[in-house]
C-alpha positions as CSV (number, residue, x, y, z in Angstrom):
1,X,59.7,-2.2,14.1
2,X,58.2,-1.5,17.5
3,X,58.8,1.6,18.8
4,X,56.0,1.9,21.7
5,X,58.6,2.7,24.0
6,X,62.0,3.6,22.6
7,X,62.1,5.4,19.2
8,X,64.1,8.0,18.0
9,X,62.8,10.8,20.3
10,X,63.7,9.0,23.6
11,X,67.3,8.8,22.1
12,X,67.6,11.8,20.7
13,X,66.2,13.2,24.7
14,X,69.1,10.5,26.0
15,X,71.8,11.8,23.8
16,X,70.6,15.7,25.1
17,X,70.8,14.5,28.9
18,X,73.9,12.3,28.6
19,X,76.0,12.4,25.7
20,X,76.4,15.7,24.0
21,X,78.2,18.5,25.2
22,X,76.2,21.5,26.6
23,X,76.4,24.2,24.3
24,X,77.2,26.3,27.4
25,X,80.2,24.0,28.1
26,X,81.5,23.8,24.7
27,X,81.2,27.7,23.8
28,X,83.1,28.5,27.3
29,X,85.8,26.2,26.2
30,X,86.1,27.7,22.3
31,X,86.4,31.2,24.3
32,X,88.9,29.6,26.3
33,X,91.0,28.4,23.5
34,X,90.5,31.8,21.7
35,X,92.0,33.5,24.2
36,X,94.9,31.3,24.4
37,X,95.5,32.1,20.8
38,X,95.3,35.4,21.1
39,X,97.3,35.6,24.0
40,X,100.6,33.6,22.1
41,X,99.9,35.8,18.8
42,X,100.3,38.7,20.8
43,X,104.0,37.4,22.1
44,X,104.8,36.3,19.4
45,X,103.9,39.9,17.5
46,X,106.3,41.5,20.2
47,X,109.2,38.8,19.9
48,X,108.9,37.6,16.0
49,X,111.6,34.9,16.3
50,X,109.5,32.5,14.1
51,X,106.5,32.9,12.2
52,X,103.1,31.6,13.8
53,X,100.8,31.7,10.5
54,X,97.4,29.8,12.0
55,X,96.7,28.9,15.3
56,X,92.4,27.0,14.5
57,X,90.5,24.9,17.1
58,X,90.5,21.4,15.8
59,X,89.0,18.4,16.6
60,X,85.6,16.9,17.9
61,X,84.9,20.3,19.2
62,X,85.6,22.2,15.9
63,X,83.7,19.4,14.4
64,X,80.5,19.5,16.4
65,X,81.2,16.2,17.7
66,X,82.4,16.3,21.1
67,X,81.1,14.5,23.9
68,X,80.2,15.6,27.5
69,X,82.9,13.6,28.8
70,X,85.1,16.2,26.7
71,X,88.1,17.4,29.1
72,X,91.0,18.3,26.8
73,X,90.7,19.9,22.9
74,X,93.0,20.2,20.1
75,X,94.8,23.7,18.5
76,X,96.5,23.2,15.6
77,X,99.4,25.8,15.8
78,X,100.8,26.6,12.0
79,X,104.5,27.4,12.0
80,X,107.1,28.5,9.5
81,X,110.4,30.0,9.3
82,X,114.0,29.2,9.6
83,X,114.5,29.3,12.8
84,X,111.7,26.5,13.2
85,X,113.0,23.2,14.9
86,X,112.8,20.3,12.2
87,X,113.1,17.9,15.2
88,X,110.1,16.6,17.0
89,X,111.5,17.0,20.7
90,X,113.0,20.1,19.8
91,X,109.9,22.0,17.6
92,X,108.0,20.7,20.6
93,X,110.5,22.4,23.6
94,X,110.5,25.1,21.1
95,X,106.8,25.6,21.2
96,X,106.5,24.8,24.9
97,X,108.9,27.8,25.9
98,X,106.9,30.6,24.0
99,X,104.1,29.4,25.4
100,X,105.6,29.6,28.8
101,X,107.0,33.2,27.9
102,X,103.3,34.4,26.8
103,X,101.8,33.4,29.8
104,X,104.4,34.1,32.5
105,X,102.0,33.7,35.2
106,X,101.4,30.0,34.7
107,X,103.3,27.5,36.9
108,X,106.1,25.2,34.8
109,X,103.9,22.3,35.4
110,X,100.7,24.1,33.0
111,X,102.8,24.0,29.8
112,X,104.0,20.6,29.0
113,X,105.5,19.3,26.2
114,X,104.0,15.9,25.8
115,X,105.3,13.1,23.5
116,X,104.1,14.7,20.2
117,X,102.5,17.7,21.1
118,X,102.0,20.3,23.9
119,X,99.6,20.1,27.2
120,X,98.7,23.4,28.4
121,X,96.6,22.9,31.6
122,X,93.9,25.5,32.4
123,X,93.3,25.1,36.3
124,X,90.2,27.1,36.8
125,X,88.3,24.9,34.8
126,X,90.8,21.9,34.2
127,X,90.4,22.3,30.7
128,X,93.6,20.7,28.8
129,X,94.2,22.3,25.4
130,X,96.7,20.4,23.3
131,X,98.7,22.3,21.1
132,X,100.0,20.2,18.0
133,X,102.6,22.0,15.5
134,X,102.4,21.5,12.3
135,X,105.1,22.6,10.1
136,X,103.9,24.9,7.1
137,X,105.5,25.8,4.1
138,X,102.8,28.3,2.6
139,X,100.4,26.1,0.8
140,X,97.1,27.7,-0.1
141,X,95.1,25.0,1.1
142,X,96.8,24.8,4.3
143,X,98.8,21.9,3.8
144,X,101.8,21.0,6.3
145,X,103.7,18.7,7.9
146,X,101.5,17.3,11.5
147,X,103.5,15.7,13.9
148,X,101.2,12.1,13.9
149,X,100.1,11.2,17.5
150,X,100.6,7.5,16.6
151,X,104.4,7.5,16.2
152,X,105.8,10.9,16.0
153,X,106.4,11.1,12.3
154,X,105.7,14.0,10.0
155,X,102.1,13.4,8.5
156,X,100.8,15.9,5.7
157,X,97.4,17.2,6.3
158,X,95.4,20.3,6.2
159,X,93.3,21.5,9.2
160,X,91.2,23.5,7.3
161,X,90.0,20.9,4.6
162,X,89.1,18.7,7.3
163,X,87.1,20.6,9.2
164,X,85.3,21.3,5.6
165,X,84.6,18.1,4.9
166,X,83.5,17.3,8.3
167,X,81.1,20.7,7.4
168,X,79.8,19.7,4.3
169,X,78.5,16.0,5.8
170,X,77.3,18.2,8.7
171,X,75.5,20.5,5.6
172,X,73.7,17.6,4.0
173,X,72.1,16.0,7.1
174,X,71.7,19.3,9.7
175,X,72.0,17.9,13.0
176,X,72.1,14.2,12.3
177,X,75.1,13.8,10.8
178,X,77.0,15.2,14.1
179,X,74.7,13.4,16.2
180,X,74.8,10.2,15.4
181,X,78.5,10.2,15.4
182,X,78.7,11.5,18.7
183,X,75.8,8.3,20.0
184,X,78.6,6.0,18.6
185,X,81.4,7.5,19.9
186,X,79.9,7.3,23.4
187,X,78.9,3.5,22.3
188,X,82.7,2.8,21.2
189,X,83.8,5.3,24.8
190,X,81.7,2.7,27.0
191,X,83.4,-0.2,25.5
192,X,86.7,1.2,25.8
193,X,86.1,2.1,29.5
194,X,85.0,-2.0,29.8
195,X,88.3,-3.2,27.7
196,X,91.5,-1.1,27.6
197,X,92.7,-3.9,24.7
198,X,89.2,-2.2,22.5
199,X,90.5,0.3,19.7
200,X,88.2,2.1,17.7
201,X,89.1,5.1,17.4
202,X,86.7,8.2,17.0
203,X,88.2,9.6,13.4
204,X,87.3,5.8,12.1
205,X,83.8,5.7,13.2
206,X,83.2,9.4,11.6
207,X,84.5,8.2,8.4
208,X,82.2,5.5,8.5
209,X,79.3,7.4,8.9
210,X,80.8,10.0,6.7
211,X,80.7,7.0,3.9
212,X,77.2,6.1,4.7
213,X,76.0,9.6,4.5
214,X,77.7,9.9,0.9
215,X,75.9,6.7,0.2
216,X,72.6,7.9,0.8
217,X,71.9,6.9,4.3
218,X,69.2,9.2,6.0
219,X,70.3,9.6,9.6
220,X,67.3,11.6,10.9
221,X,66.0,8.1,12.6
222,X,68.5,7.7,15.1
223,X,67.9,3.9,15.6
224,X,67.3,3.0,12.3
225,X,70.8,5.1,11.6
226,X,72.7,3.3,14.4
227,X,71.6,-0.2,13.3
228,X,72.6,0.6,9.6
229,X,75.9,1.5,11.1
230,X,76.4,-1.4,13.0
231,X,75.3,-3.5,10.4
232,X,77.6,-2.0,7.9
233,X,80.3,-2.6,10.1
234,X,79.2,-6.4,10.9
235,X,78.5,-7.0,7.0
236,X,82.3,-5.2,6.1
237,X,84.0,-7.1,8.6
238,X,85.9,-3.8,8.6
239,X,87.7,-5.0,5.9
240,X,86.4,-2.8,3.0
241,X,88.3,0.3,1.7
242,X,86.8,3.4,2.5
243,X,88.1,6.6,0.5
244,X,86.8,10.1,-0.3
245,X,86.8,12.0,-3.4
246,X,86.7,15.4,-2.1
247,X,90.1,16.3,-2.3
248,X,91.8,13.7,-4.4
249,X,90.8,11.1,-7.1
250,X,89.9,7.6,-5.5
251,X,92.2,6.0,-8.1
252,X,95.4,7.7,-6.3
253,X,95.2,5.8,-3.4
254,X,97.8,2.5,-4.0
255,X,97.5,-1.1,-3.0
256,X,97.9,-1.9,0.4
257,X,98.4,-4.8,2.6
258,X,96.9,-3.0,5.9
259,X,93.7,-5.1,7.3
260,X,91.9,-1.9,7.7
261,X,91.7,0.5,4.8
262,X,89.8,4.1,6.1
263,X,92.0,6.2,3.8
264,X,92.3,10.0,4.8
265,X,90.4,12.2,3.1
266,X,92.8,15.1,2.5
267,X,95.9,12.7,2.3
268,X,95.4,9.6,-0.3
269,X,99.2,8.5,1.2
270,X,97.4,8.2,4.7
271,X,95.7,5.2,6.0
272,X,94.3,6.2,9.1
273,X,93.9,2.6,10.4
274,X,96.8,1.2,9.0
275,X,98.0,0.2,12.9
276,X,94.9,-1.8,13.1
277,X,95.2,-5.8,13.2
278,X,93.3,-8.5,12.4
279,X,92.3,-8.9,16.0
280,X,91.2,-5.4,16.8
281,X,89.2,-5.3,13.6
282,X,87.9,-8.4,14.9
283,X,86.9,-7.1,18.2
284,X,84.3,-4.2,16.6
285,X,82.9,-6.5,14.0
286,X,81.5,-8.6,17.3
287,X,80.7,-6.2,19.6
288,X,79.0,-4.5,16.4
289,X,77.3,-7.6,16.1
290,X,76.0,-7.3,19.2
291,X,74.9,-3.8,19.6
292,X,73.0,-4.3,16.1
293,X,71.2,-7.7,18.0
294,X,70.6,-5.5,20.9
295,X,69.0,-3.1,18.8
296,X,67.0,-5.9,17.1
297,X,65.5,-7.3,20.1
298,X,64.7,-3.9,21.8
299,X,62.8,-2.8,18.8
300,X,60.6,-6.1,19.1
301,X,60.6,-6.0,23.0
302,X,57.1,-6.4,24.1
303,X,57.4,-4.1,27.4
304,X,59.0,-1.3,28.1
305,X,61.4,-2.7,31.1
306,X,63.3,-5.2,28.3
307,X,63.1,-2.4,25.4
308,X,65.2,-0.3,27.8
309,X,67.1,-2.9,29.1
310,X,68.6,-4.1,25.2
311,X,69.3,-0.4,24.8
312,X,71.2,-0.3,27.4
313,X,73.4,-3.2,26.1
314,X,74.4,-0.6,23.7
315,X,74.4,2.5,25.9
316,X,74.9,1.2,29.5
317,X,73.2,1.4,32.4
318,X,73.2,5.2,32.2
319,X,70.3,5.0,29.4
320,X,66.7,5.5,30.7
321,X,63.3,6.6,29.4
């Protein structure tokens, strides 16, 4: 492999300049989300008409994996009690007018209830911080009922282990492991932006590369990493079962008919792709395909104006060296 003129410190520099999130950016929004936690804890201290247990940061930014693009973040909001609305709509009204109460200065349209969770619009920075209920019955491990953002059912899950497992693959390969997830997340964002019909979504692709890194896969060469992903994903054809034994035994998960198979790693009853068709698991095997030929033909590029130009058929036209 040639890497006279792109190798993996001219990507690693690319992914500093364009893809990550500033650790300026992403500590002022974590403070920003604090404060809104401590700000509903307080209310709800004064007026204890249900029981807020947890309130944690969740998602790509708790993960380490955001992107710069990043506008919005997740709060997982733990609630018990009997007063608690059961009801989607209603647990999610519910939530919306404490929020509403705890931060009486807000206009009506900066709390929202959205379809399965709750939008509460910062304006100052236009920060969105989603607030998704989960329903909590005391569990030690922080088990509870999520409302799912693909069709509004009651998904079991625990915050907390996630965010440990997504810790421990973080552990084994410091840096890399969150890095390269984040170079194909942007690769999978650019795609999307192209085709609005493209689904791959960013849970799937850590999982993958959660796999690999169980596997053995040393990611400290980012384009030797990034091919071996694509590749795997070519050489799948997204159709092989990917489960976790952190949490559960492999063995628990049943048969199922779903095309894709990326099974959750705290929940052996959740396929996280199970919406996925043939089609759409189509549509990543090829344009894996072609970011691993891209790959392929910029690391044998004789000059530096075609190496660039293959990377950015993986990258865009935002990638320069």
């Amino acid at each position: 492999m040639s890497r006279d003129h792109v190798g993996h410190k001219e990507i690693a520099q690319f992914a500093t300049d364009r893809v990550n999130l500033p650790k300026a950016k992403a500590d002022e929004f974590r403070a920003q989300a604090r404060r809104l936690r401590e700000k509903l804890e307080g209310y709800l201290n004064e007026h204890p008409d249900f029981t807020l247990k947890k309130m944690l940061l969740s998602g790509s930014l708790a993960k380490g994996t955001a992107l710069r693009s990043l506008n919005d973040i997740d709060v997982a909001c733990y609630v018990s009690g009997a007063d608690a609305p059961k009801d989607v709509d209603e647990l999610l009204t519910y939530i919306a007018e404490r929020l509403r109460k705890a931060f009486p200065n807000f206009t009506p349209d900066q709390v929202q209830p959205q379809t399965y969770s709750v939008t509460v619009t910062f304006k100052g920075t236009g920060l969105d911080v989603d607030i998704v209920p989960i329903l909590y019955s005391g569990d030690p491990q922080w088990y509870g009922d999520l409302v799912s953002q693909e069709d509004g059912s009651f998904l079991k899950t625990s915050i907390p282990l996630h965010l440990d497992f997504a810790s421990k693959r973080k552990k084994a390969q410091e840096t890399h492991f969150a890095q390269v997830v984040r170079l194909v997340k942007f690769w999978a964002r650019r795609l999307k932006n192209d085709d609005p019909n493209f689904r791959f979504k960013s849970f799937m692709i850590e999982m993958i590369l959660a796999k690999l890194c169980d596997d053995g896969l040393d990611l400290s060469d980012y384009p030797e990493a990034l091919q071996h992903f694509f590749t795997y994903v070519a050489k799948s054809n997204m159709r092989e079962r990917i489960v976790f034994s952190d949490y559960y035994t492999p063995s628990s998960v049943g048969s199922l008919t779903d095309t894709v198979q990326i099974i959750d790693p705290v929940n052996a009853d959740n396929n996280v792709a199970r919406l996925y068709t043939p089609s759409n698991a189509d549509a990543i095997v090829e344009a894996a395909l072609d970011a691993g030929d891209a790959i392929d033909a910029a690391l044998a590029a004789p000059t530096k104006q075609l190496t660039v130009a293959y990377w950015q058929k993986v990258f865009g036209s935002t990638f320069q060296v």
